[in-house]
N, C-alpha and C positions, 0 to 999 in steps of 0.2 A: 397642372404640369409643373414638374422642377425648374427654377430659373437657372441659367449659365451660374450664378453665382453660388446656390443651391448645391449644385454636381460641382462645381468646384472644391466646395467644403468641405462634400465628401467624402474627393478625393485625396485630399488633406488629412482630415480623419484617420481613413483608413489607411493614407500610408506611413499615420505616426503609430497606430497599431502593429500595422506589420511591423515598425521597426522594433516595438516591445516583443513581438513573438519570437521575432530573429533573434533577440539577444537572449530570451529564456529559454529559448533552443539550443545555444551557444553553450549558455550556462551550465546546464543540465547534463549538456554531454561534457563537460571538463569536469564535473562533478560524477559520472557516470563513471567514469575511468578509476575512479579513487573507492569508489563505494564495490567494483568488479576486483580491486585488489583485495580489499577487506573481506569480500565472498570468499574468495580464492585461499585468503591465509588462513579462514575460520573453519572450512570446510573438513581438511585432513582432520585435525585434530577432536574436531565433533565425532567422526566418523570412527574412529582411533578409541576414543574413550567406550564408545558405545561398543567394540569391538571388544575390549579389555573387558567390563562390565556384562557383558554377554559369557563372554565366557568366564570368568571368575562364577558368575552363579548357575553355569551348567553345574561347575565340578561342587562347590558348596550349594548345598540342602537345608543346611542350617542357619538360614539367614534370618533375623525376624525383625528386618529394617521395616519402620512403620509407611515410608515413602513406599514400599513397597508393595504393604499390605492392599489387595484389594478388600473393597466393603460396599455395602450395601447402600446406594445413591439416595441420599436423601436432601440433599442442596447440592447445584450445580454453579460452576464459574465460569465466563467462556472469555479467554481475554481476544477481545477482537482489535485488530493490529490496523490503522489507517495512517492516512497522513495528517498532516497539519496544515498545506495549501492547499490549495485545487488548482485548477489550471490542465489537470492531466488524465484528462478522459473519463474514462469507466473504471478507473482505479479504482477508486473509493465503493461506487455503488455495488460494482461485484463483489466485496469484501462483507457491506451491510447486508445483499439480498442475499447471501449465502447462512449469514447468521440468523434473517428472520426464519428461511428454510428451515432451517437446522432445529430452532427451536417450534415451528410449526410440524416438525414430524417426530423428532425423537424427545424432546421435554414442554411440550403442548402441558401436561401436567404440572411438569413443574413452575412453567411459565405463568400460569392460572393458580399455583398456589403460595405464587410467591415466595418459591425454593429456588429459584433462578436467577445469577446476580450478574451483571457485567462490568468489567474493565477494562476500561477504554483506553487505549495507546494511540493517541492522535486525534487531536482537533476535531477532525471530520464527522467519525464514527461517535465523538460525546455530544457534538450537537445534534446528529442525528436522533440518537438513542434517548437521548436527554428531553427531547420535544415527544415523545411514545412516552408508551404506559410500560417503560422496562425499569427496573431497579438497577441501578449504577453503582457500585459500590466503592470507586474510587479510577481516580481518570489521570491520565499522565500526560500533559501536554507540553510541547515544545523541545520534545525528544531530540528529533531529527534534526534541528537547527545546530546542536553540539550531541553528536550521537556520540557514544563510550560506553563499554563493557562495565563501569559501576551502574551506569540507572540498569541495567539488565539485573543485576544481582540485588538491587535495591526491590525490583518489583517481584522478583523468586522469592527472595530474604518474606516479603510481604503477603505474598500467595502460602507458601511453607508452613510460614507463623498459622494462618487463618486454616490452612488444613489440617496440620496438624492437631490445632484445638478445636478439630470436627465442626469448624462452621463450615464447613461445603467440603463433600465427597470425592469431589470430582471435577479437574480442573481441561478443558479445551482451549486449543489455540486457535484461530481462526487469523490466515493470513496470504499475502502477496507473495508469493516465491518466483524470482528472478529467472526466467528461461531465455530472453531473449528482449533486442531494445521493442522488439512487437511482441513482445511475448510474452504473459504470465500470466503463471498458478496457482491459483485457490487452493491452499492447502488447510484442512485441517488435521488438528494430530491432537495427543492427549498428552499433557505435562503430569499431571498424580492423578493418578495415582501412576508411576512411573512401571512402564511393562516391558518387560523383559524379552530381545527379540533372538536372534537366532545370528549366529557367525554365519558372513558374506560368504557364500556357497561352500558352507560346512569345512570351511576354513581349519584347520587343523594346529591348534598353539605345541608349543613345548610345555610341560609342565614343571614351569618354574619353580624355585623354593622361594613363598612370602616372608616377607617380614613387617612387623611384628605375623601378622597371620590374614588368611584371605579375609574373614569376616571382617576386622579394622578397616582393609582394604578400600571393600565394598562400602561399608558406611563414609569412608572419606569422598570416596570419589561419587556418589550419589549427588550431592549439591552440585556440585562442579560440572554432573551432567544436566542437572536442572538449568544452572547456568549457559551453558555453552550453547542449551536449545534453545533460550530464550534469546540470547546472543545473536543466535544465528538465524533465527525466524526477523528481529530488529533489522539484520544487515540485508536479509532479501528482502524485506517490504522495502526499506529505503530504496535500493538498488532498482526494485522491479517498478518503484513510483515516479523517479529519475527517468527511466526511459517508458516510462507510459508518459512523463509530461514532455519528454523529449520530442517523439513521436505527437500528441497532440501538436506541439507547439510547430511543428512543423508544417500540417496538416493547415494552420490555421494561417501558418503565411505564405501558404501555396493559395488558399479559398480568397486572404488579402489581394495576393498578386493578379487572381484571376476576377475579382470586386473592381479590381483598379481600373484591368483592360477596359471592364466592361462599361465601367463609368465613364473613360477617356474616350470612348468608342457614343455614347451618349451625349458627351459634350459637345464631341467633334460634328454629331449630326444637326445636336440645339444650335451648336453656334453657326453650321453650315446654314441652316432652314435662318436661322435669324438676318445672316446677309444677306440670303436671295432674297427675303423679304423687302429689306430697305433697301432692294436693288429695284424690285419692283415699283416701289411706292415711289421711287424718285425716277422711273419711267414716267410711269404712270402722270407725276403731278408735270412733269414736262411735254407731255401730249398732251394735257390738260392747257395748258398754257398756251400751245401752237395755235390748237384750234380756237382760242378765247381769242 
């Protein structure tokens, strides 16, 4: 059984823990607020280009942009997106178990022939990945701590180059998309080869006169969408990791608070039981005494 001094410690412990969780609670959501504006500016403009780029290649046929070209999968890339701390629940693991999925059903082949490579955005997912039998082909850590739209174009710029020169066909992103401070989405999406999707409910443009000409157009603004997806996939993992460790941290100095009672509630019985003890025993040795 625990001594009074034991459950004292304890309570010590645990209430210098709780006081770490409160403050990386704290932290999280002042940092939350800043990471929900950068969503917020990123979003139109992602949306905007994709828009533009949809429709420029309904009307042009003639495009023979090679980001475009699809082709015949013969090495795969999947950049999986984590963090760099923990502290924040099931962030992380739903990001890994969704990429073991993913390569256990649709590149099981390619995973076994070593046509499969990852890149790793965050601490988390290169230790994990890195202790397995998966090929890493280059890992990005310490993103999130000064996040900015160059490392996004540094790691496009680096995906691009390798696609390009046909060392992998085909690139996936696998990551956290921000819905809510409880809230987030596994998304996966495909970065190249870049696919071409449809105007927001057949959305109808004017047809403008380009200049120099649509095709220039198109190849300019290609990278710049590679970028902004890669951008904006960086700003919801951040965002959606923020209030998954918001949410933990919370979680964990409520279970603190409720450790505490329970402990004070344990003490208050040891220490209760211990005086009636010595209450007894110095009856006791006092009848003892009378009748001697």
């Amino acid at each position: 059984m625990a001594t009074l001094r034991d459950i004292k410690r304890r309570i010590t412990g645990v209430s210098n823990i709780q006081q770490i969780t409160r403050a990386m609670k704290m932290i999280a959501a002042v940092q939350l607020r800043k990471a929900q504006e950068n969503i917020i500016n990123a979003r139109p403009y992602a949306r905007k280009i994709n828009e533009v780029i949809n429709h420029l290649l309904s009307v042009e046929k003639n495009v023979s942009n090679e980001l475009l070209q699809q082709r015949k999968y013969e090495r795969v890339a999947i950049v999986v997106i984590t963090s760099d701390r923990g502290m924040c629940g099931a962030f992380n693991m739903n990001v890994i178990r969704t990429v073991e999925e993913l390569v256990s059903k649709e590149y099981k082949e390619f995973y076994n022939n070593k046509n499969l490579e990852l890149y790793c955005v965050g601490k988390k997912g290169f230790d994990y990945f890195s202790k397995r039998n998966y090929l890493i082909s280059e890992s990005y850590l310490g993103l999130f701590s000064h996040l900015n739209f160059e490392s996004a174009v540094k790691i496009v710029h680096d995906l691009k180059l390798k696609y390009l020169n046909h060392q992998f066909d085909n690139v996936i992103l696998v990551f956290n998309e921000f819905k809510s401070v409880i809230q987030q989405n596994i998304l996966i999406e495909q970065l190249l080869p870049i696919k071409p999707g449809h105007s927001i409910n057949n959305q109808k443009f004017v047809d403008y006169i380009y200049e120099p000409n649509k095709i220039e157009i198109i190849n300019s603004l290609l990278p710049k969408k590679l970028n902004i997806q890669l951008w904006r996939a960086l700003l919801e993992s951040f965002a959606a990791e923020l209030g998954a460790r918001m949410t933990a941290m919370d979680m964990a100095t409520e279970n603190a608070k409720e450790l505490i009672r329970t402990l004070r509630l344990t003490y208050n019985k040891e220490r209760q039981a211990s005086i009636t003890k010595e209450i007894i025993e110095i009856v006791s040795g006092a009848n003892a005494m009378k009748e001697s």
